[in-house]
C-alpha positions in Angstrom: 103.8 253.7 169.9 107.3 252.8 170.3 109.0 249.4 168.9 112.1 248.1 169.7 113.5 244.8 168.5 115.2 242.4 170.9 118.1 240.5 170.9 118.2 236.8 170.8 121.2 235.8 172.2 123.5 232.4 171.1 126.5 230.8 172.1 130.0 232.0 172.2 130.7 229.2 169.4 128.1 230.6 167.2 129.0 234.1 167.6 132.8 232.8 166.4 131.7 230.7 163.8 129.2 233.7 162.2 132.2 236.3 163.1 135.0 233.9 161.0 132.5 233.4 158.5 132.2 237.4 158.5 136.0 237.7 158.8 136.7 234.6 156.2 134.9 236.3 153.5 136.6 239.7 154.0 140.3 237.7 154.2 139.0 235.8 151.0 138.6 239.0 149.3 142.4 241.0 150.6 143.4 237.5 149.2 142.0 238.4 146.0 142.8 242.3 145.8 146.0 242.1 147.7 148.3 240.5 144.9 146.5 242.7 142.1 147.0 245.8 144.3 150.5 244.9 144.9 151.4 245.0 141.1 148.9 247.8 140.0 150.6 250.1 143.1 154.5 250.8 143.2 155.9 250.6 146.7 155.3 254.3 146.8 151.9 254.7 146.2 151.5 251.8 148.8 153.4 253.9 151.1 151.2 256.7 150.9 148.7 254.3 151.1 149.7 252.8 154.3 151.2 256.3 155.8 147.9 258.3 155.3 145.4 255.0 156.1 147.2 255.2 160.1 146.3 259.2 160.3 143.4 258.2 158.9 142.3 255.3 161.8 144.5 257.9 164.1 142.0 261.1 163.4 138.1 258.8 163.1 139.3 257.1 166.5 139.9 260.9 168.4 136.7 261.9 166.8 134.5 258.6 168.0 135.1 260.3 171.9 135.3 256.9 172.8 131.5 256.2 173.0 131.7 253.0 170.4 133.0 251.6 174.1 130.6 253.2 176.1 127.6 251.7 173.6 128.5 248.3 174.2 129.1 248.7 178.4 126.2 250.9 179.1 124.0 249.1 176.9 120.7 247.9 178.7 120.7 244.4 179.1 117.2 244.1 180.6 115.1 244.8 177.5 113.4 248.0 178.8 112.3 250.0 175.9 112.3 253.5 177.9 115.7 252.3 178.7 116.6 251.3 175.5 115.2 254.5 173.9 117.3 256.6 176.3 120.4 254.8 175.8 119.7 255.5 171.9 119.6 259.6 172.8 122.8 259.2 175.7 125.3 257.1 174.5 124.9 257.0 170.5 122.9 260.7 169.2 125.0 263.0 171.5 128.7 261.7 171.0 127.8 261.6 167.6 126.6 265.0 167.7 129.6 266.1 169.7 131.9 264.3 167.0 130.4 266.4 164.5 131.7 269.5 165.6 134.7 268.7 166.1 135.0 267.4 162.6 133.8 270.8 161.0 136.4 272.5 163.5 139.4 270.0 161.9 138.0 270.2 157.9 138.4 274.0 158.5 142.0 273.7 160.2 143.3 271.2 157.2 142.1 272.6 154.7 143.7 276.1 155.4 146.7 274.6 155.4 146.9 272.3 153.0 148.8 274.1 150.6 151.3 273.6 152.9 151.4 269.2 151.9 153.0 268.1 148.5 150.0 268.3 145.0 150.2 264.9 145.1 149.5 264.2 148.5 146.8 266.6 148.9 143.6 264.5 146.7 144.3 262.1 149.5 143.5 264.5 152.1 140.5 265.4 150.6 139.1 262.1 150.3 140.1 261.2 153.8 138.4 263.9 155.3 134.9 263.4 153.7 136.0 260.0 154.6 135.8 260.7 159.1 132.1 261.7 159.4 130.7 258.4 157.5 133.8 256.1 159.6 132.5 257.5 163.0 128.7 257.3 162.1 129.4 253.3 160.7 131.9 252.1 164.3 129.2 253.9 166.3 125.8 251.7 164.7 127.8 249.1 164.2 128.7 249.2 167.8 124.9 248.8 168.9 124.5 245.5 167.0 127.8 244.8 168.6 126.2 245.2 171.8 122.9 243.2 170.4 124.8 240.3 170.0 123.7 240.0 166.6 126.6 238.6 164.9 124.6 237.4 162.3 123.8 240.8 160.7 127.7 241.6 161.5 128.3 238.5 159.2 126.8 239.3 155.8 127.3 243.2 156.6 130.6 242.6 156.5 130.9 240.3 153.5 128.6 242.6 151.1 130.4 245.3 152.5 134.4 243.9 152.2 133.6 242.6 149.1 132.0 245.9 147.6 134.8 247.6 148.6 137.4 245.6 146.2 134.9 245.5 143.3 135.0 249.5 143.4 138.4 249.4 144.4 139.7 247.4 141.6 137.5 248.8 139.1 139.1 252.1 139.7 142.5 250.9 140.0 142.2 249.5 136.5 140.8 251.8 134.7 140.2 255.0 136.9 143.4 256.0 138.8 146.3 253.8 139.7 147.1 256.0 143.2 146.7 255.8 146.8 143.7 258.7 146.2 141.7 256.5 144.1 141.9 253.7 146.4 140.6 255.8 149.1 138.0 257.4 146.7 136.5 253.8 146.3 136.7 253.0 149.5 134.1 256.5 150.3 132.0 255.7 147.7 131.2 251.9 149.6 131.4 253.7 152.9 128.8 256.0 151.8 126.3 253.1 150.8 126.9 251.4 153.9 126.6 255.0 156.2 122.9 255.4 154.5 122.1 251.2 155.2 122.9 251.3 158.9 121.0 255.1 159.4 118.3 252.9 158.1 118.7 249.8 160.5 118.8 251.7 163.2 115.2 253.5 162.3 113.9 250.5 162.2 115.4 249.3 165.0 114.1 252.0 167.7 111.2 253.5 166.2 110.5 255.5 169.1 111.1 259.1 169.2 114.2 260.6 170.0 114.3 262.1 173.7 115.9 264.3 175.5 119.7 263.0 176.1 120.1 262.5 180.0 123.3 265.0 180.9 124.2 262.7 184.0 124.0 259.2 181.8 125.7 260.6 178.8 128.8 261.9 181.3 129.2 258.7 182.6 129.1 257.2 179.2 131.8 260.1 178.4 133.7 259.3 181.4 134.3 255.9 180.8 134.5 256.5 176.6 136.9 259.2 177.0 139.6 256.7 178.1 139.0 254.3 175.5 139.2 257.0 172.9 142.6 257.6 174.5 143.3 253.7 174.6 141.7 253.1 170.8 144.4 255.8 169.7 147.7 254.4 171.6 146.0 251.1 170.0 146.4 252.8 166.8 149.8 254.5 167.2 151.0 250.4 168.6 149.8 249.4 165.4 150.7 252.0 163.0 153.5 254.2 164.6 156.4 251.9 162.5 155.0 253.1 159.2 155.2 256.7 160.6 158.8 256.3 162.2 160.1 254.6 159.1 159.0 257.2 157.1 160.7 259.6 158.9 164.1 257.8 159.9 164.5 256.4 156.3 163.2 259.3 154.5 161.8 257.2 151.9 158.1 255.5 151.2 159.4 252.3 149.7 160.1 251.0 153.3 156.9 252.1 154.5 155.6 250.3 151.3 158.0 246.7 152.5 156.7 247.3 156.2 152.9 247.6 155.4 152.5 244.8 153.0 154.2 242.0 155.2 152.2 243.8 158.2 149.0 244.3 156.9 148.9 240.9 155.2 149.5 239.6 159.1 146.7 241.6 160.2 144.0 240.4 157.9 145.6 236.3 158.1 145.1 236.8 161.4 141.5 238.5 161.6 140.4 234.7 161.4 141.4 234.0 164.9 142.8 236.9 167.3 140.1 239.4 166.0 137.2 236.7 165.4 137.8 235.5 169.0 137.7 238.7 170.9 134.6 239.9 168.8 132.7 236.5 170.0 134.2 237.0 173.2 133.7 240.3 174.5 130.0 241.4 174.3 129.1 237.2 175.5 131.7 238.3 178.5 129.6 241.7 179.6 126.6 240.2 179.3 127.6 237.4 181.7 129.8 239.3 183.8 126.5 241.4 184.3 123.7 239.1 185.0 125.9 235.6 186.4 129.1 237.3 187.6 132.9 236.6 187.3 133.1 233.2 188.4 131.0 232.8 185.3 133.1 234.5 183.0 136.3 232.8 184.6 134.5 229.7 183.4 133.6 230.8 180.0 137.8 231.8 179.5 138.7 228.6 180.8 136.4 226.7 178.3 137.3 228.9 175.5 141.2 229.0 176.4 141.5 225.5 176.6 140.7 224.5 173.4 142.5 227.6 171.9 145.8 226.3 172.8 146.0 223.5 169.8 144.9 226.5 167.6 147.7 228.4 168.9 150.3 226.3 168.1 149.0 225.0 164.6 148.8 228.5 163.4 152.4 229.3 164.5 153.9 226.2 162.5 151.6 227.1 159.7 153.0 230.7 159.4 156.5 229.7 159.9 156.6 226.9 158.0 154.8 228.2 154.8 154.4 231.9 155.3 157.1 232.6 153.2 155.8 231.1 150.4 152.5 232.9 151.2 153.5 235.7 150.7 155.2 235.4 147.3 152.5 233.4 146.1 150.1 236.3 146.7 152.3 239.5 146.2 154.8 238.1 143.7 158.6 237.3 144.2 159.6 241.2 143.8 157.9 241.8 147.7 159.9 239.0 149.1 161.4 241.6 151.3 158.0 241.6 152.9 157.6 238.3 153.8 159.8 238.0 157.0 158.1 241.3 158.0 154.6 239.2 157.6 155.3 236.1 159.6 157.1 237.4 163.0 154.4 240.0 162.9 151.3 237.3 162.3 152.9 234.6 164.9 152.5 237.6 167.4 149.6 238.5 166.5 148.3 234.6 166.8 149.9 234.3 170.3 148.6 238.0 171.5 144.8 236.9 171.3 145.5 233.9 173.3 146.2 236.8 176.3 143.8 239.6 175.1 141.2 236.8 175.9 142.9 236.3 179.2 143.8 239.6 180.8 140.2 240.7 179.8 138.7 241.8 183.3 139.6 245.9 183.8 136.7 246.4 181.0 134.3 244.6 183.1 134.9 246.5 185.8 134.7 249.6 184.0 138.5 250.6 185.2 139.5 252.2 182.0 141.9 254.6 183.6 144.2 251.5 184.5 143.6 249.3 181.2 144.5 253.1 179.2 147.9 253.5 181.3 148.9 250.1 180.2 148.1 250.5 176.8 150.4 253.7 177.0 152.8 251.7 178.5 153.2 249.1 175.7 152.8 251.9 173.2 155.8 254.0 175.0 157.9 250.8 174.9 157.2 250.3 171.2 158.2 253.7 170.4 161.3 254.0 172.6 162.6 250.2 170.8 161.2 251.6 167.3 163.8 254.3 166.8 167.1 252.6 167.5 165.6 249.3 165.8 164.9 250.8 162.8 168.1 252.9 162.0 170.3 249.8 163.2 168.3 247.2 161.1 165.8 249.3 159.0 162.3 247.1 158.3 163.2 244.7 160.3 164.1 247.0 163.3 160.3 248.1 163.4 159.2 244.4 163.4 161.2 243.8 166.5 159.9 246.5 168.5 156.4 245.4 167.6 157.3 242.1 168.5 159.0 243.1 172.0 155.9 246.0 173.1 153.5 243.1 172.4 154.9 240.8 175.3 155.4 243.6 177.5 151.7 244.5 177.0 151.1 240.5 177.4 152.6 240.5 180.1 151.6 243.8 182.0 147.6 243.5 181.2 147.5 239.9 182.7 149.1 240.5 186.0 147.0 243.6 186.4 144.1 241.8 185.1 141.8 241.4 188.4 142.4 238.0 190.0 138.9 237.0 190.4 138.9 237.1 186.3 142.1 235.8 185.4 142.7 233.0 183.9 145.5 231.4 181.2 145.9 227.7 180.4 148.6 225.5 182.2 152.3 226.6 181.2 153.0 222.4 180.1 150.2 223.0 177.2 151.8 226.6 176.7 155.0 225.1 176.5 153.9 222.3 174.0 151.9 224.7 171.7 155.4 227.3 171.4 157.6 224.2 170.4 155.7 222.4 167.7 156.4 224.6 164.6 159.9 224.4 165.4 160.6 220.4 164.5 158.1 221.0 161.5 160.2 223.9 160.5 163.3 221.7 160.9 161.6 218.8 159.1 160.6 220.9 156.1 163.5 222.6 155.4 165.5 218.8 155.4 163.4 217.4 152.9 163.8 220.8 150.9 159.8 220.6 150.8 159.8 217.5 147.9 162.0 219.5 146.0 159.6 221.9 145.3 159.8 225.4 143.6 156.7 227.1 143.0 155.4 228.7 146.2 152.2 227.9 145.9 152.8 224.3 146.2 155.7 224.8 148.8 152.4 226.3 151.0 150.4 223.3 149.9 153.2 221.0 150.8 153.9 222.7 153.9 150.4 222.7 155.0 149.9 218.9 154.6 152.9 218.2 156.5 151.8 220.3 159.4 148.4 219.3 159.8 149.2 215.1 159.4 150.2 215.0 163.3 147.1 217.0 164.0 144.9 214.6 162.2 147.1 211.6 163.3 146.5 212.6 166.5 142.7 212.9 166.4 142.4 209.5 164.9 143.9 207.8 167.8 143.3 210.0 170.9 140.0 209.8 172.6 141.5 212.7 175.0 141.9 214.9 171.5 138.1 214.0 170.4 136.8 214.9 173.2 138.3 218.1 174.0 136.8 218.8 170.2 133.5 218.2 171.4 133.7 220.2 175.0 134.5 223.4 172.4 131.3 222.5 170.6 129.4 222.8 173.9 129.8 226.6 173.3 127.9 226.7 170.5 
């Protein structure tokens, strides 16, 4: 007898709130582990760090073959438990299978040569590769309850397993191993736990038997992964291909150590809204592009887009205003060098998932050729910029070149984005939302912030002082209130 357990599906709202619940308690923790990490690594161990963690999401997203995308696109939305059973065996089992093997080919090609990589580099390596099988095994599962809609076992899955990670992480950083290997070695240990958990969910899941993988269903799960995998790697290279060109044009770690602090600091910062909003987004968007169509899902971008706006332009001031500060007050005053690197990259970042949300359409039409080329495009433009950047202006040079491939690929997805699903808010509100931080910036800096010194109360200062129009503005504008509760309706 077989048993599969169904979905029950929420709002969009919902899905955020539980996803920046899931994401708030993983920032809480970096905010925790990222100042201690700071001082317990030099800027070279960081560099490693960083430099090895980018091959690292480089090799697990070649070896995923693309089918964490085909999970949540092919999955059945009907309910049918022979369906549902297949799918299990077609799009999940076999890629995973298939990854497999390729992984055993690649352990045996690194480690016949890894003589070859400096004795201090090569513990590292190691750990990374025991690292790929678990990292493919965890994005694939994870994928399905992606797909479910269950954002509420994504929520506290996330937490225990964020949080885990910097207990272990911290514990062997103190007393264990001050390196880049021990860091990763902490990290494997956690994966590990959470590999065994989700093998577990997943039996319990389907409990049906395992059939026979359809060859016809799992090559057009293949056919559309295949280009994602491609697409999830010239994601990767956008990302990460400054630490690797820094590396090599300056010669040195310590700038790779400058560059991934202020960047990865942006990243997590803003996992609270770019990342939160596309996770709530995109398996709500499928599942109504499938069963209501894209006048539907032109709706759903319009209501969620609308109210995004404010957001938008509240973060921005916030991160120009007091990012700074942020920074310092977090990684101390001797990574100051980081902190412009943090803020131009996080106000991109903010602005970005504004039009990720609104170019999304290719995906739903299962055009993942075209939405790959693009992607290559953007990643192309960031690596032609990236060399003459960096050996004219160093650090900064690579922050540039992210900034200027990241409204090129704005700009490119959305006008290729299928008209019937396109949709971005009124320029006026775009307009509005891109000049605010600039007077509070002004304003700030000509009352010196109160005369204040210590940056953690120049970023509580600033904060205040940002957010008082925004409140002001609440109090006395019916229009504002009730825009606040139209985004409620999503719930």
């Amino acid at each position: 007898m077989s048993s599969i357990a169904q979905p029950a599906q929420s709002g969009i709202l919902t899905h955020y709130v539980r996803y920046f619940g899931g994401n708030l308690m993983a920032v809480a923790a970096g905010f925790i582990s990222f100042p201690l990490m700071t001082r317990l690594l030099d800027n070279h161990e960081f560099g490693i760090l960083g430099y090895y963690e980018a091959w690292l999401l480089v090799a697990a997203g070649l070896l995923k073959l693309g089918a964490q995308h085909a999970i949540l696109r092919f999955y059945p939305h009907g309910g049918d438990p022979a369906a549902i059973q297949q799918f299990r065996s077609d799009q999940l089992l076999l890629p995973f299978a298939l990854s497999m093997a390729f992984w055993l080919v690649a352990a045996v090609a690194v480690f016949s040569l890894i003589e070859r990589v400096p004795a201090d580099e090569r513990p590292v390596i190691a750990v990374m590769m025991a690292m790929l099988p678990l990292l493919v095994w965890c994005s694939l599962v994870d994928s399905v309850i992606y797909a479910l809609e269950r954002s509420d076992i994504a929520l506290w899955l996330r937490t225990a397993w964020r949080w885990s990670e910097l207990v272990v992480v911290l514990i062997t950083l103190t007393w264990l191993s001050r390196s880049a290997a021990g860091v990763l070695a902490a990290k494997l240990a956690v994966l590990a736990v959470v590999a065994i958990w989700l093998a577990h969910w997943l039996q319990r899941w389907c409990r049906a038997r395992v059939v026979r993988p359809n060859l016809a269903a799992a090559s057009a799960g293949l056919a559309f992964g295949l280009p994602m995998m491609v697409n999830e790697l010239t994601t990767v290279l956008f990302g990460f291909a400054d630490r690797i060109l820094l590396r090599a044009l300056t010669g040195n770690f310590s700038d790779v150590g400058v560059y991934t602090i202020g960047y990865g600091l942006a990243v997590a910062v803003t996992a609270l809204l770019g990342q939160t909003l596309g996770q709530a987004f995109t398996a709500t968007a499928v599942r109504v592009y499938e069963t209501r169509g894209a006048a539907a899902v032109v709706a759903l971008k319009k209501q969620l887009l609308d109210a995004w706006v404010p957001v938008v332009a509240i973060t921005s001031a916030l991160l120009l205003c007091v990012g700074h500060d942020l920074l310092i007050a977090l990684a101390g005053r001797d990574k100051a060098g980081s902190a412009p690197v943090f803020v131009v990259s996080a106000i991109t970042f903010v602005w970005y998932s504004m039009f990720g949300i609104a170019q999304y359409g290719l995906l739903l039409q299962r055009r993942a050729m075209r939405f790959l080329l693009i992607t290559l495009l953007g990643t192309v433009v960031n690596l032609v910029l990236n060399v003459p950047l960096i050996l004219k202006f160093g650090v900064m040079g690579a922050v540039a070149a992210t900034v200027a491939s990241h409204v090129v690929l704005a700009v490119v997805q959305y006008w290729q984005c299928p008209p019937e699903l396109r949709y971005l808010p009124r320029l006026s509100a775009l307009l509005l939302a891109a000049l605010y931080p600039l007077p509070m910036f002004a304003l700030l800096h000509g009352m010196d912030y109160f005369g204040l010194d210590r940056a953690i109360w120049r970023v509580l200062a600033g904060s205040v002082m940002v957010m008082l129009p925004v409140l002001l503005l609440l109090a006395i504008s019916g229009a504002a209130r009730d825009r606040v509760r139209q985004f409620r309706q999503l719930l």
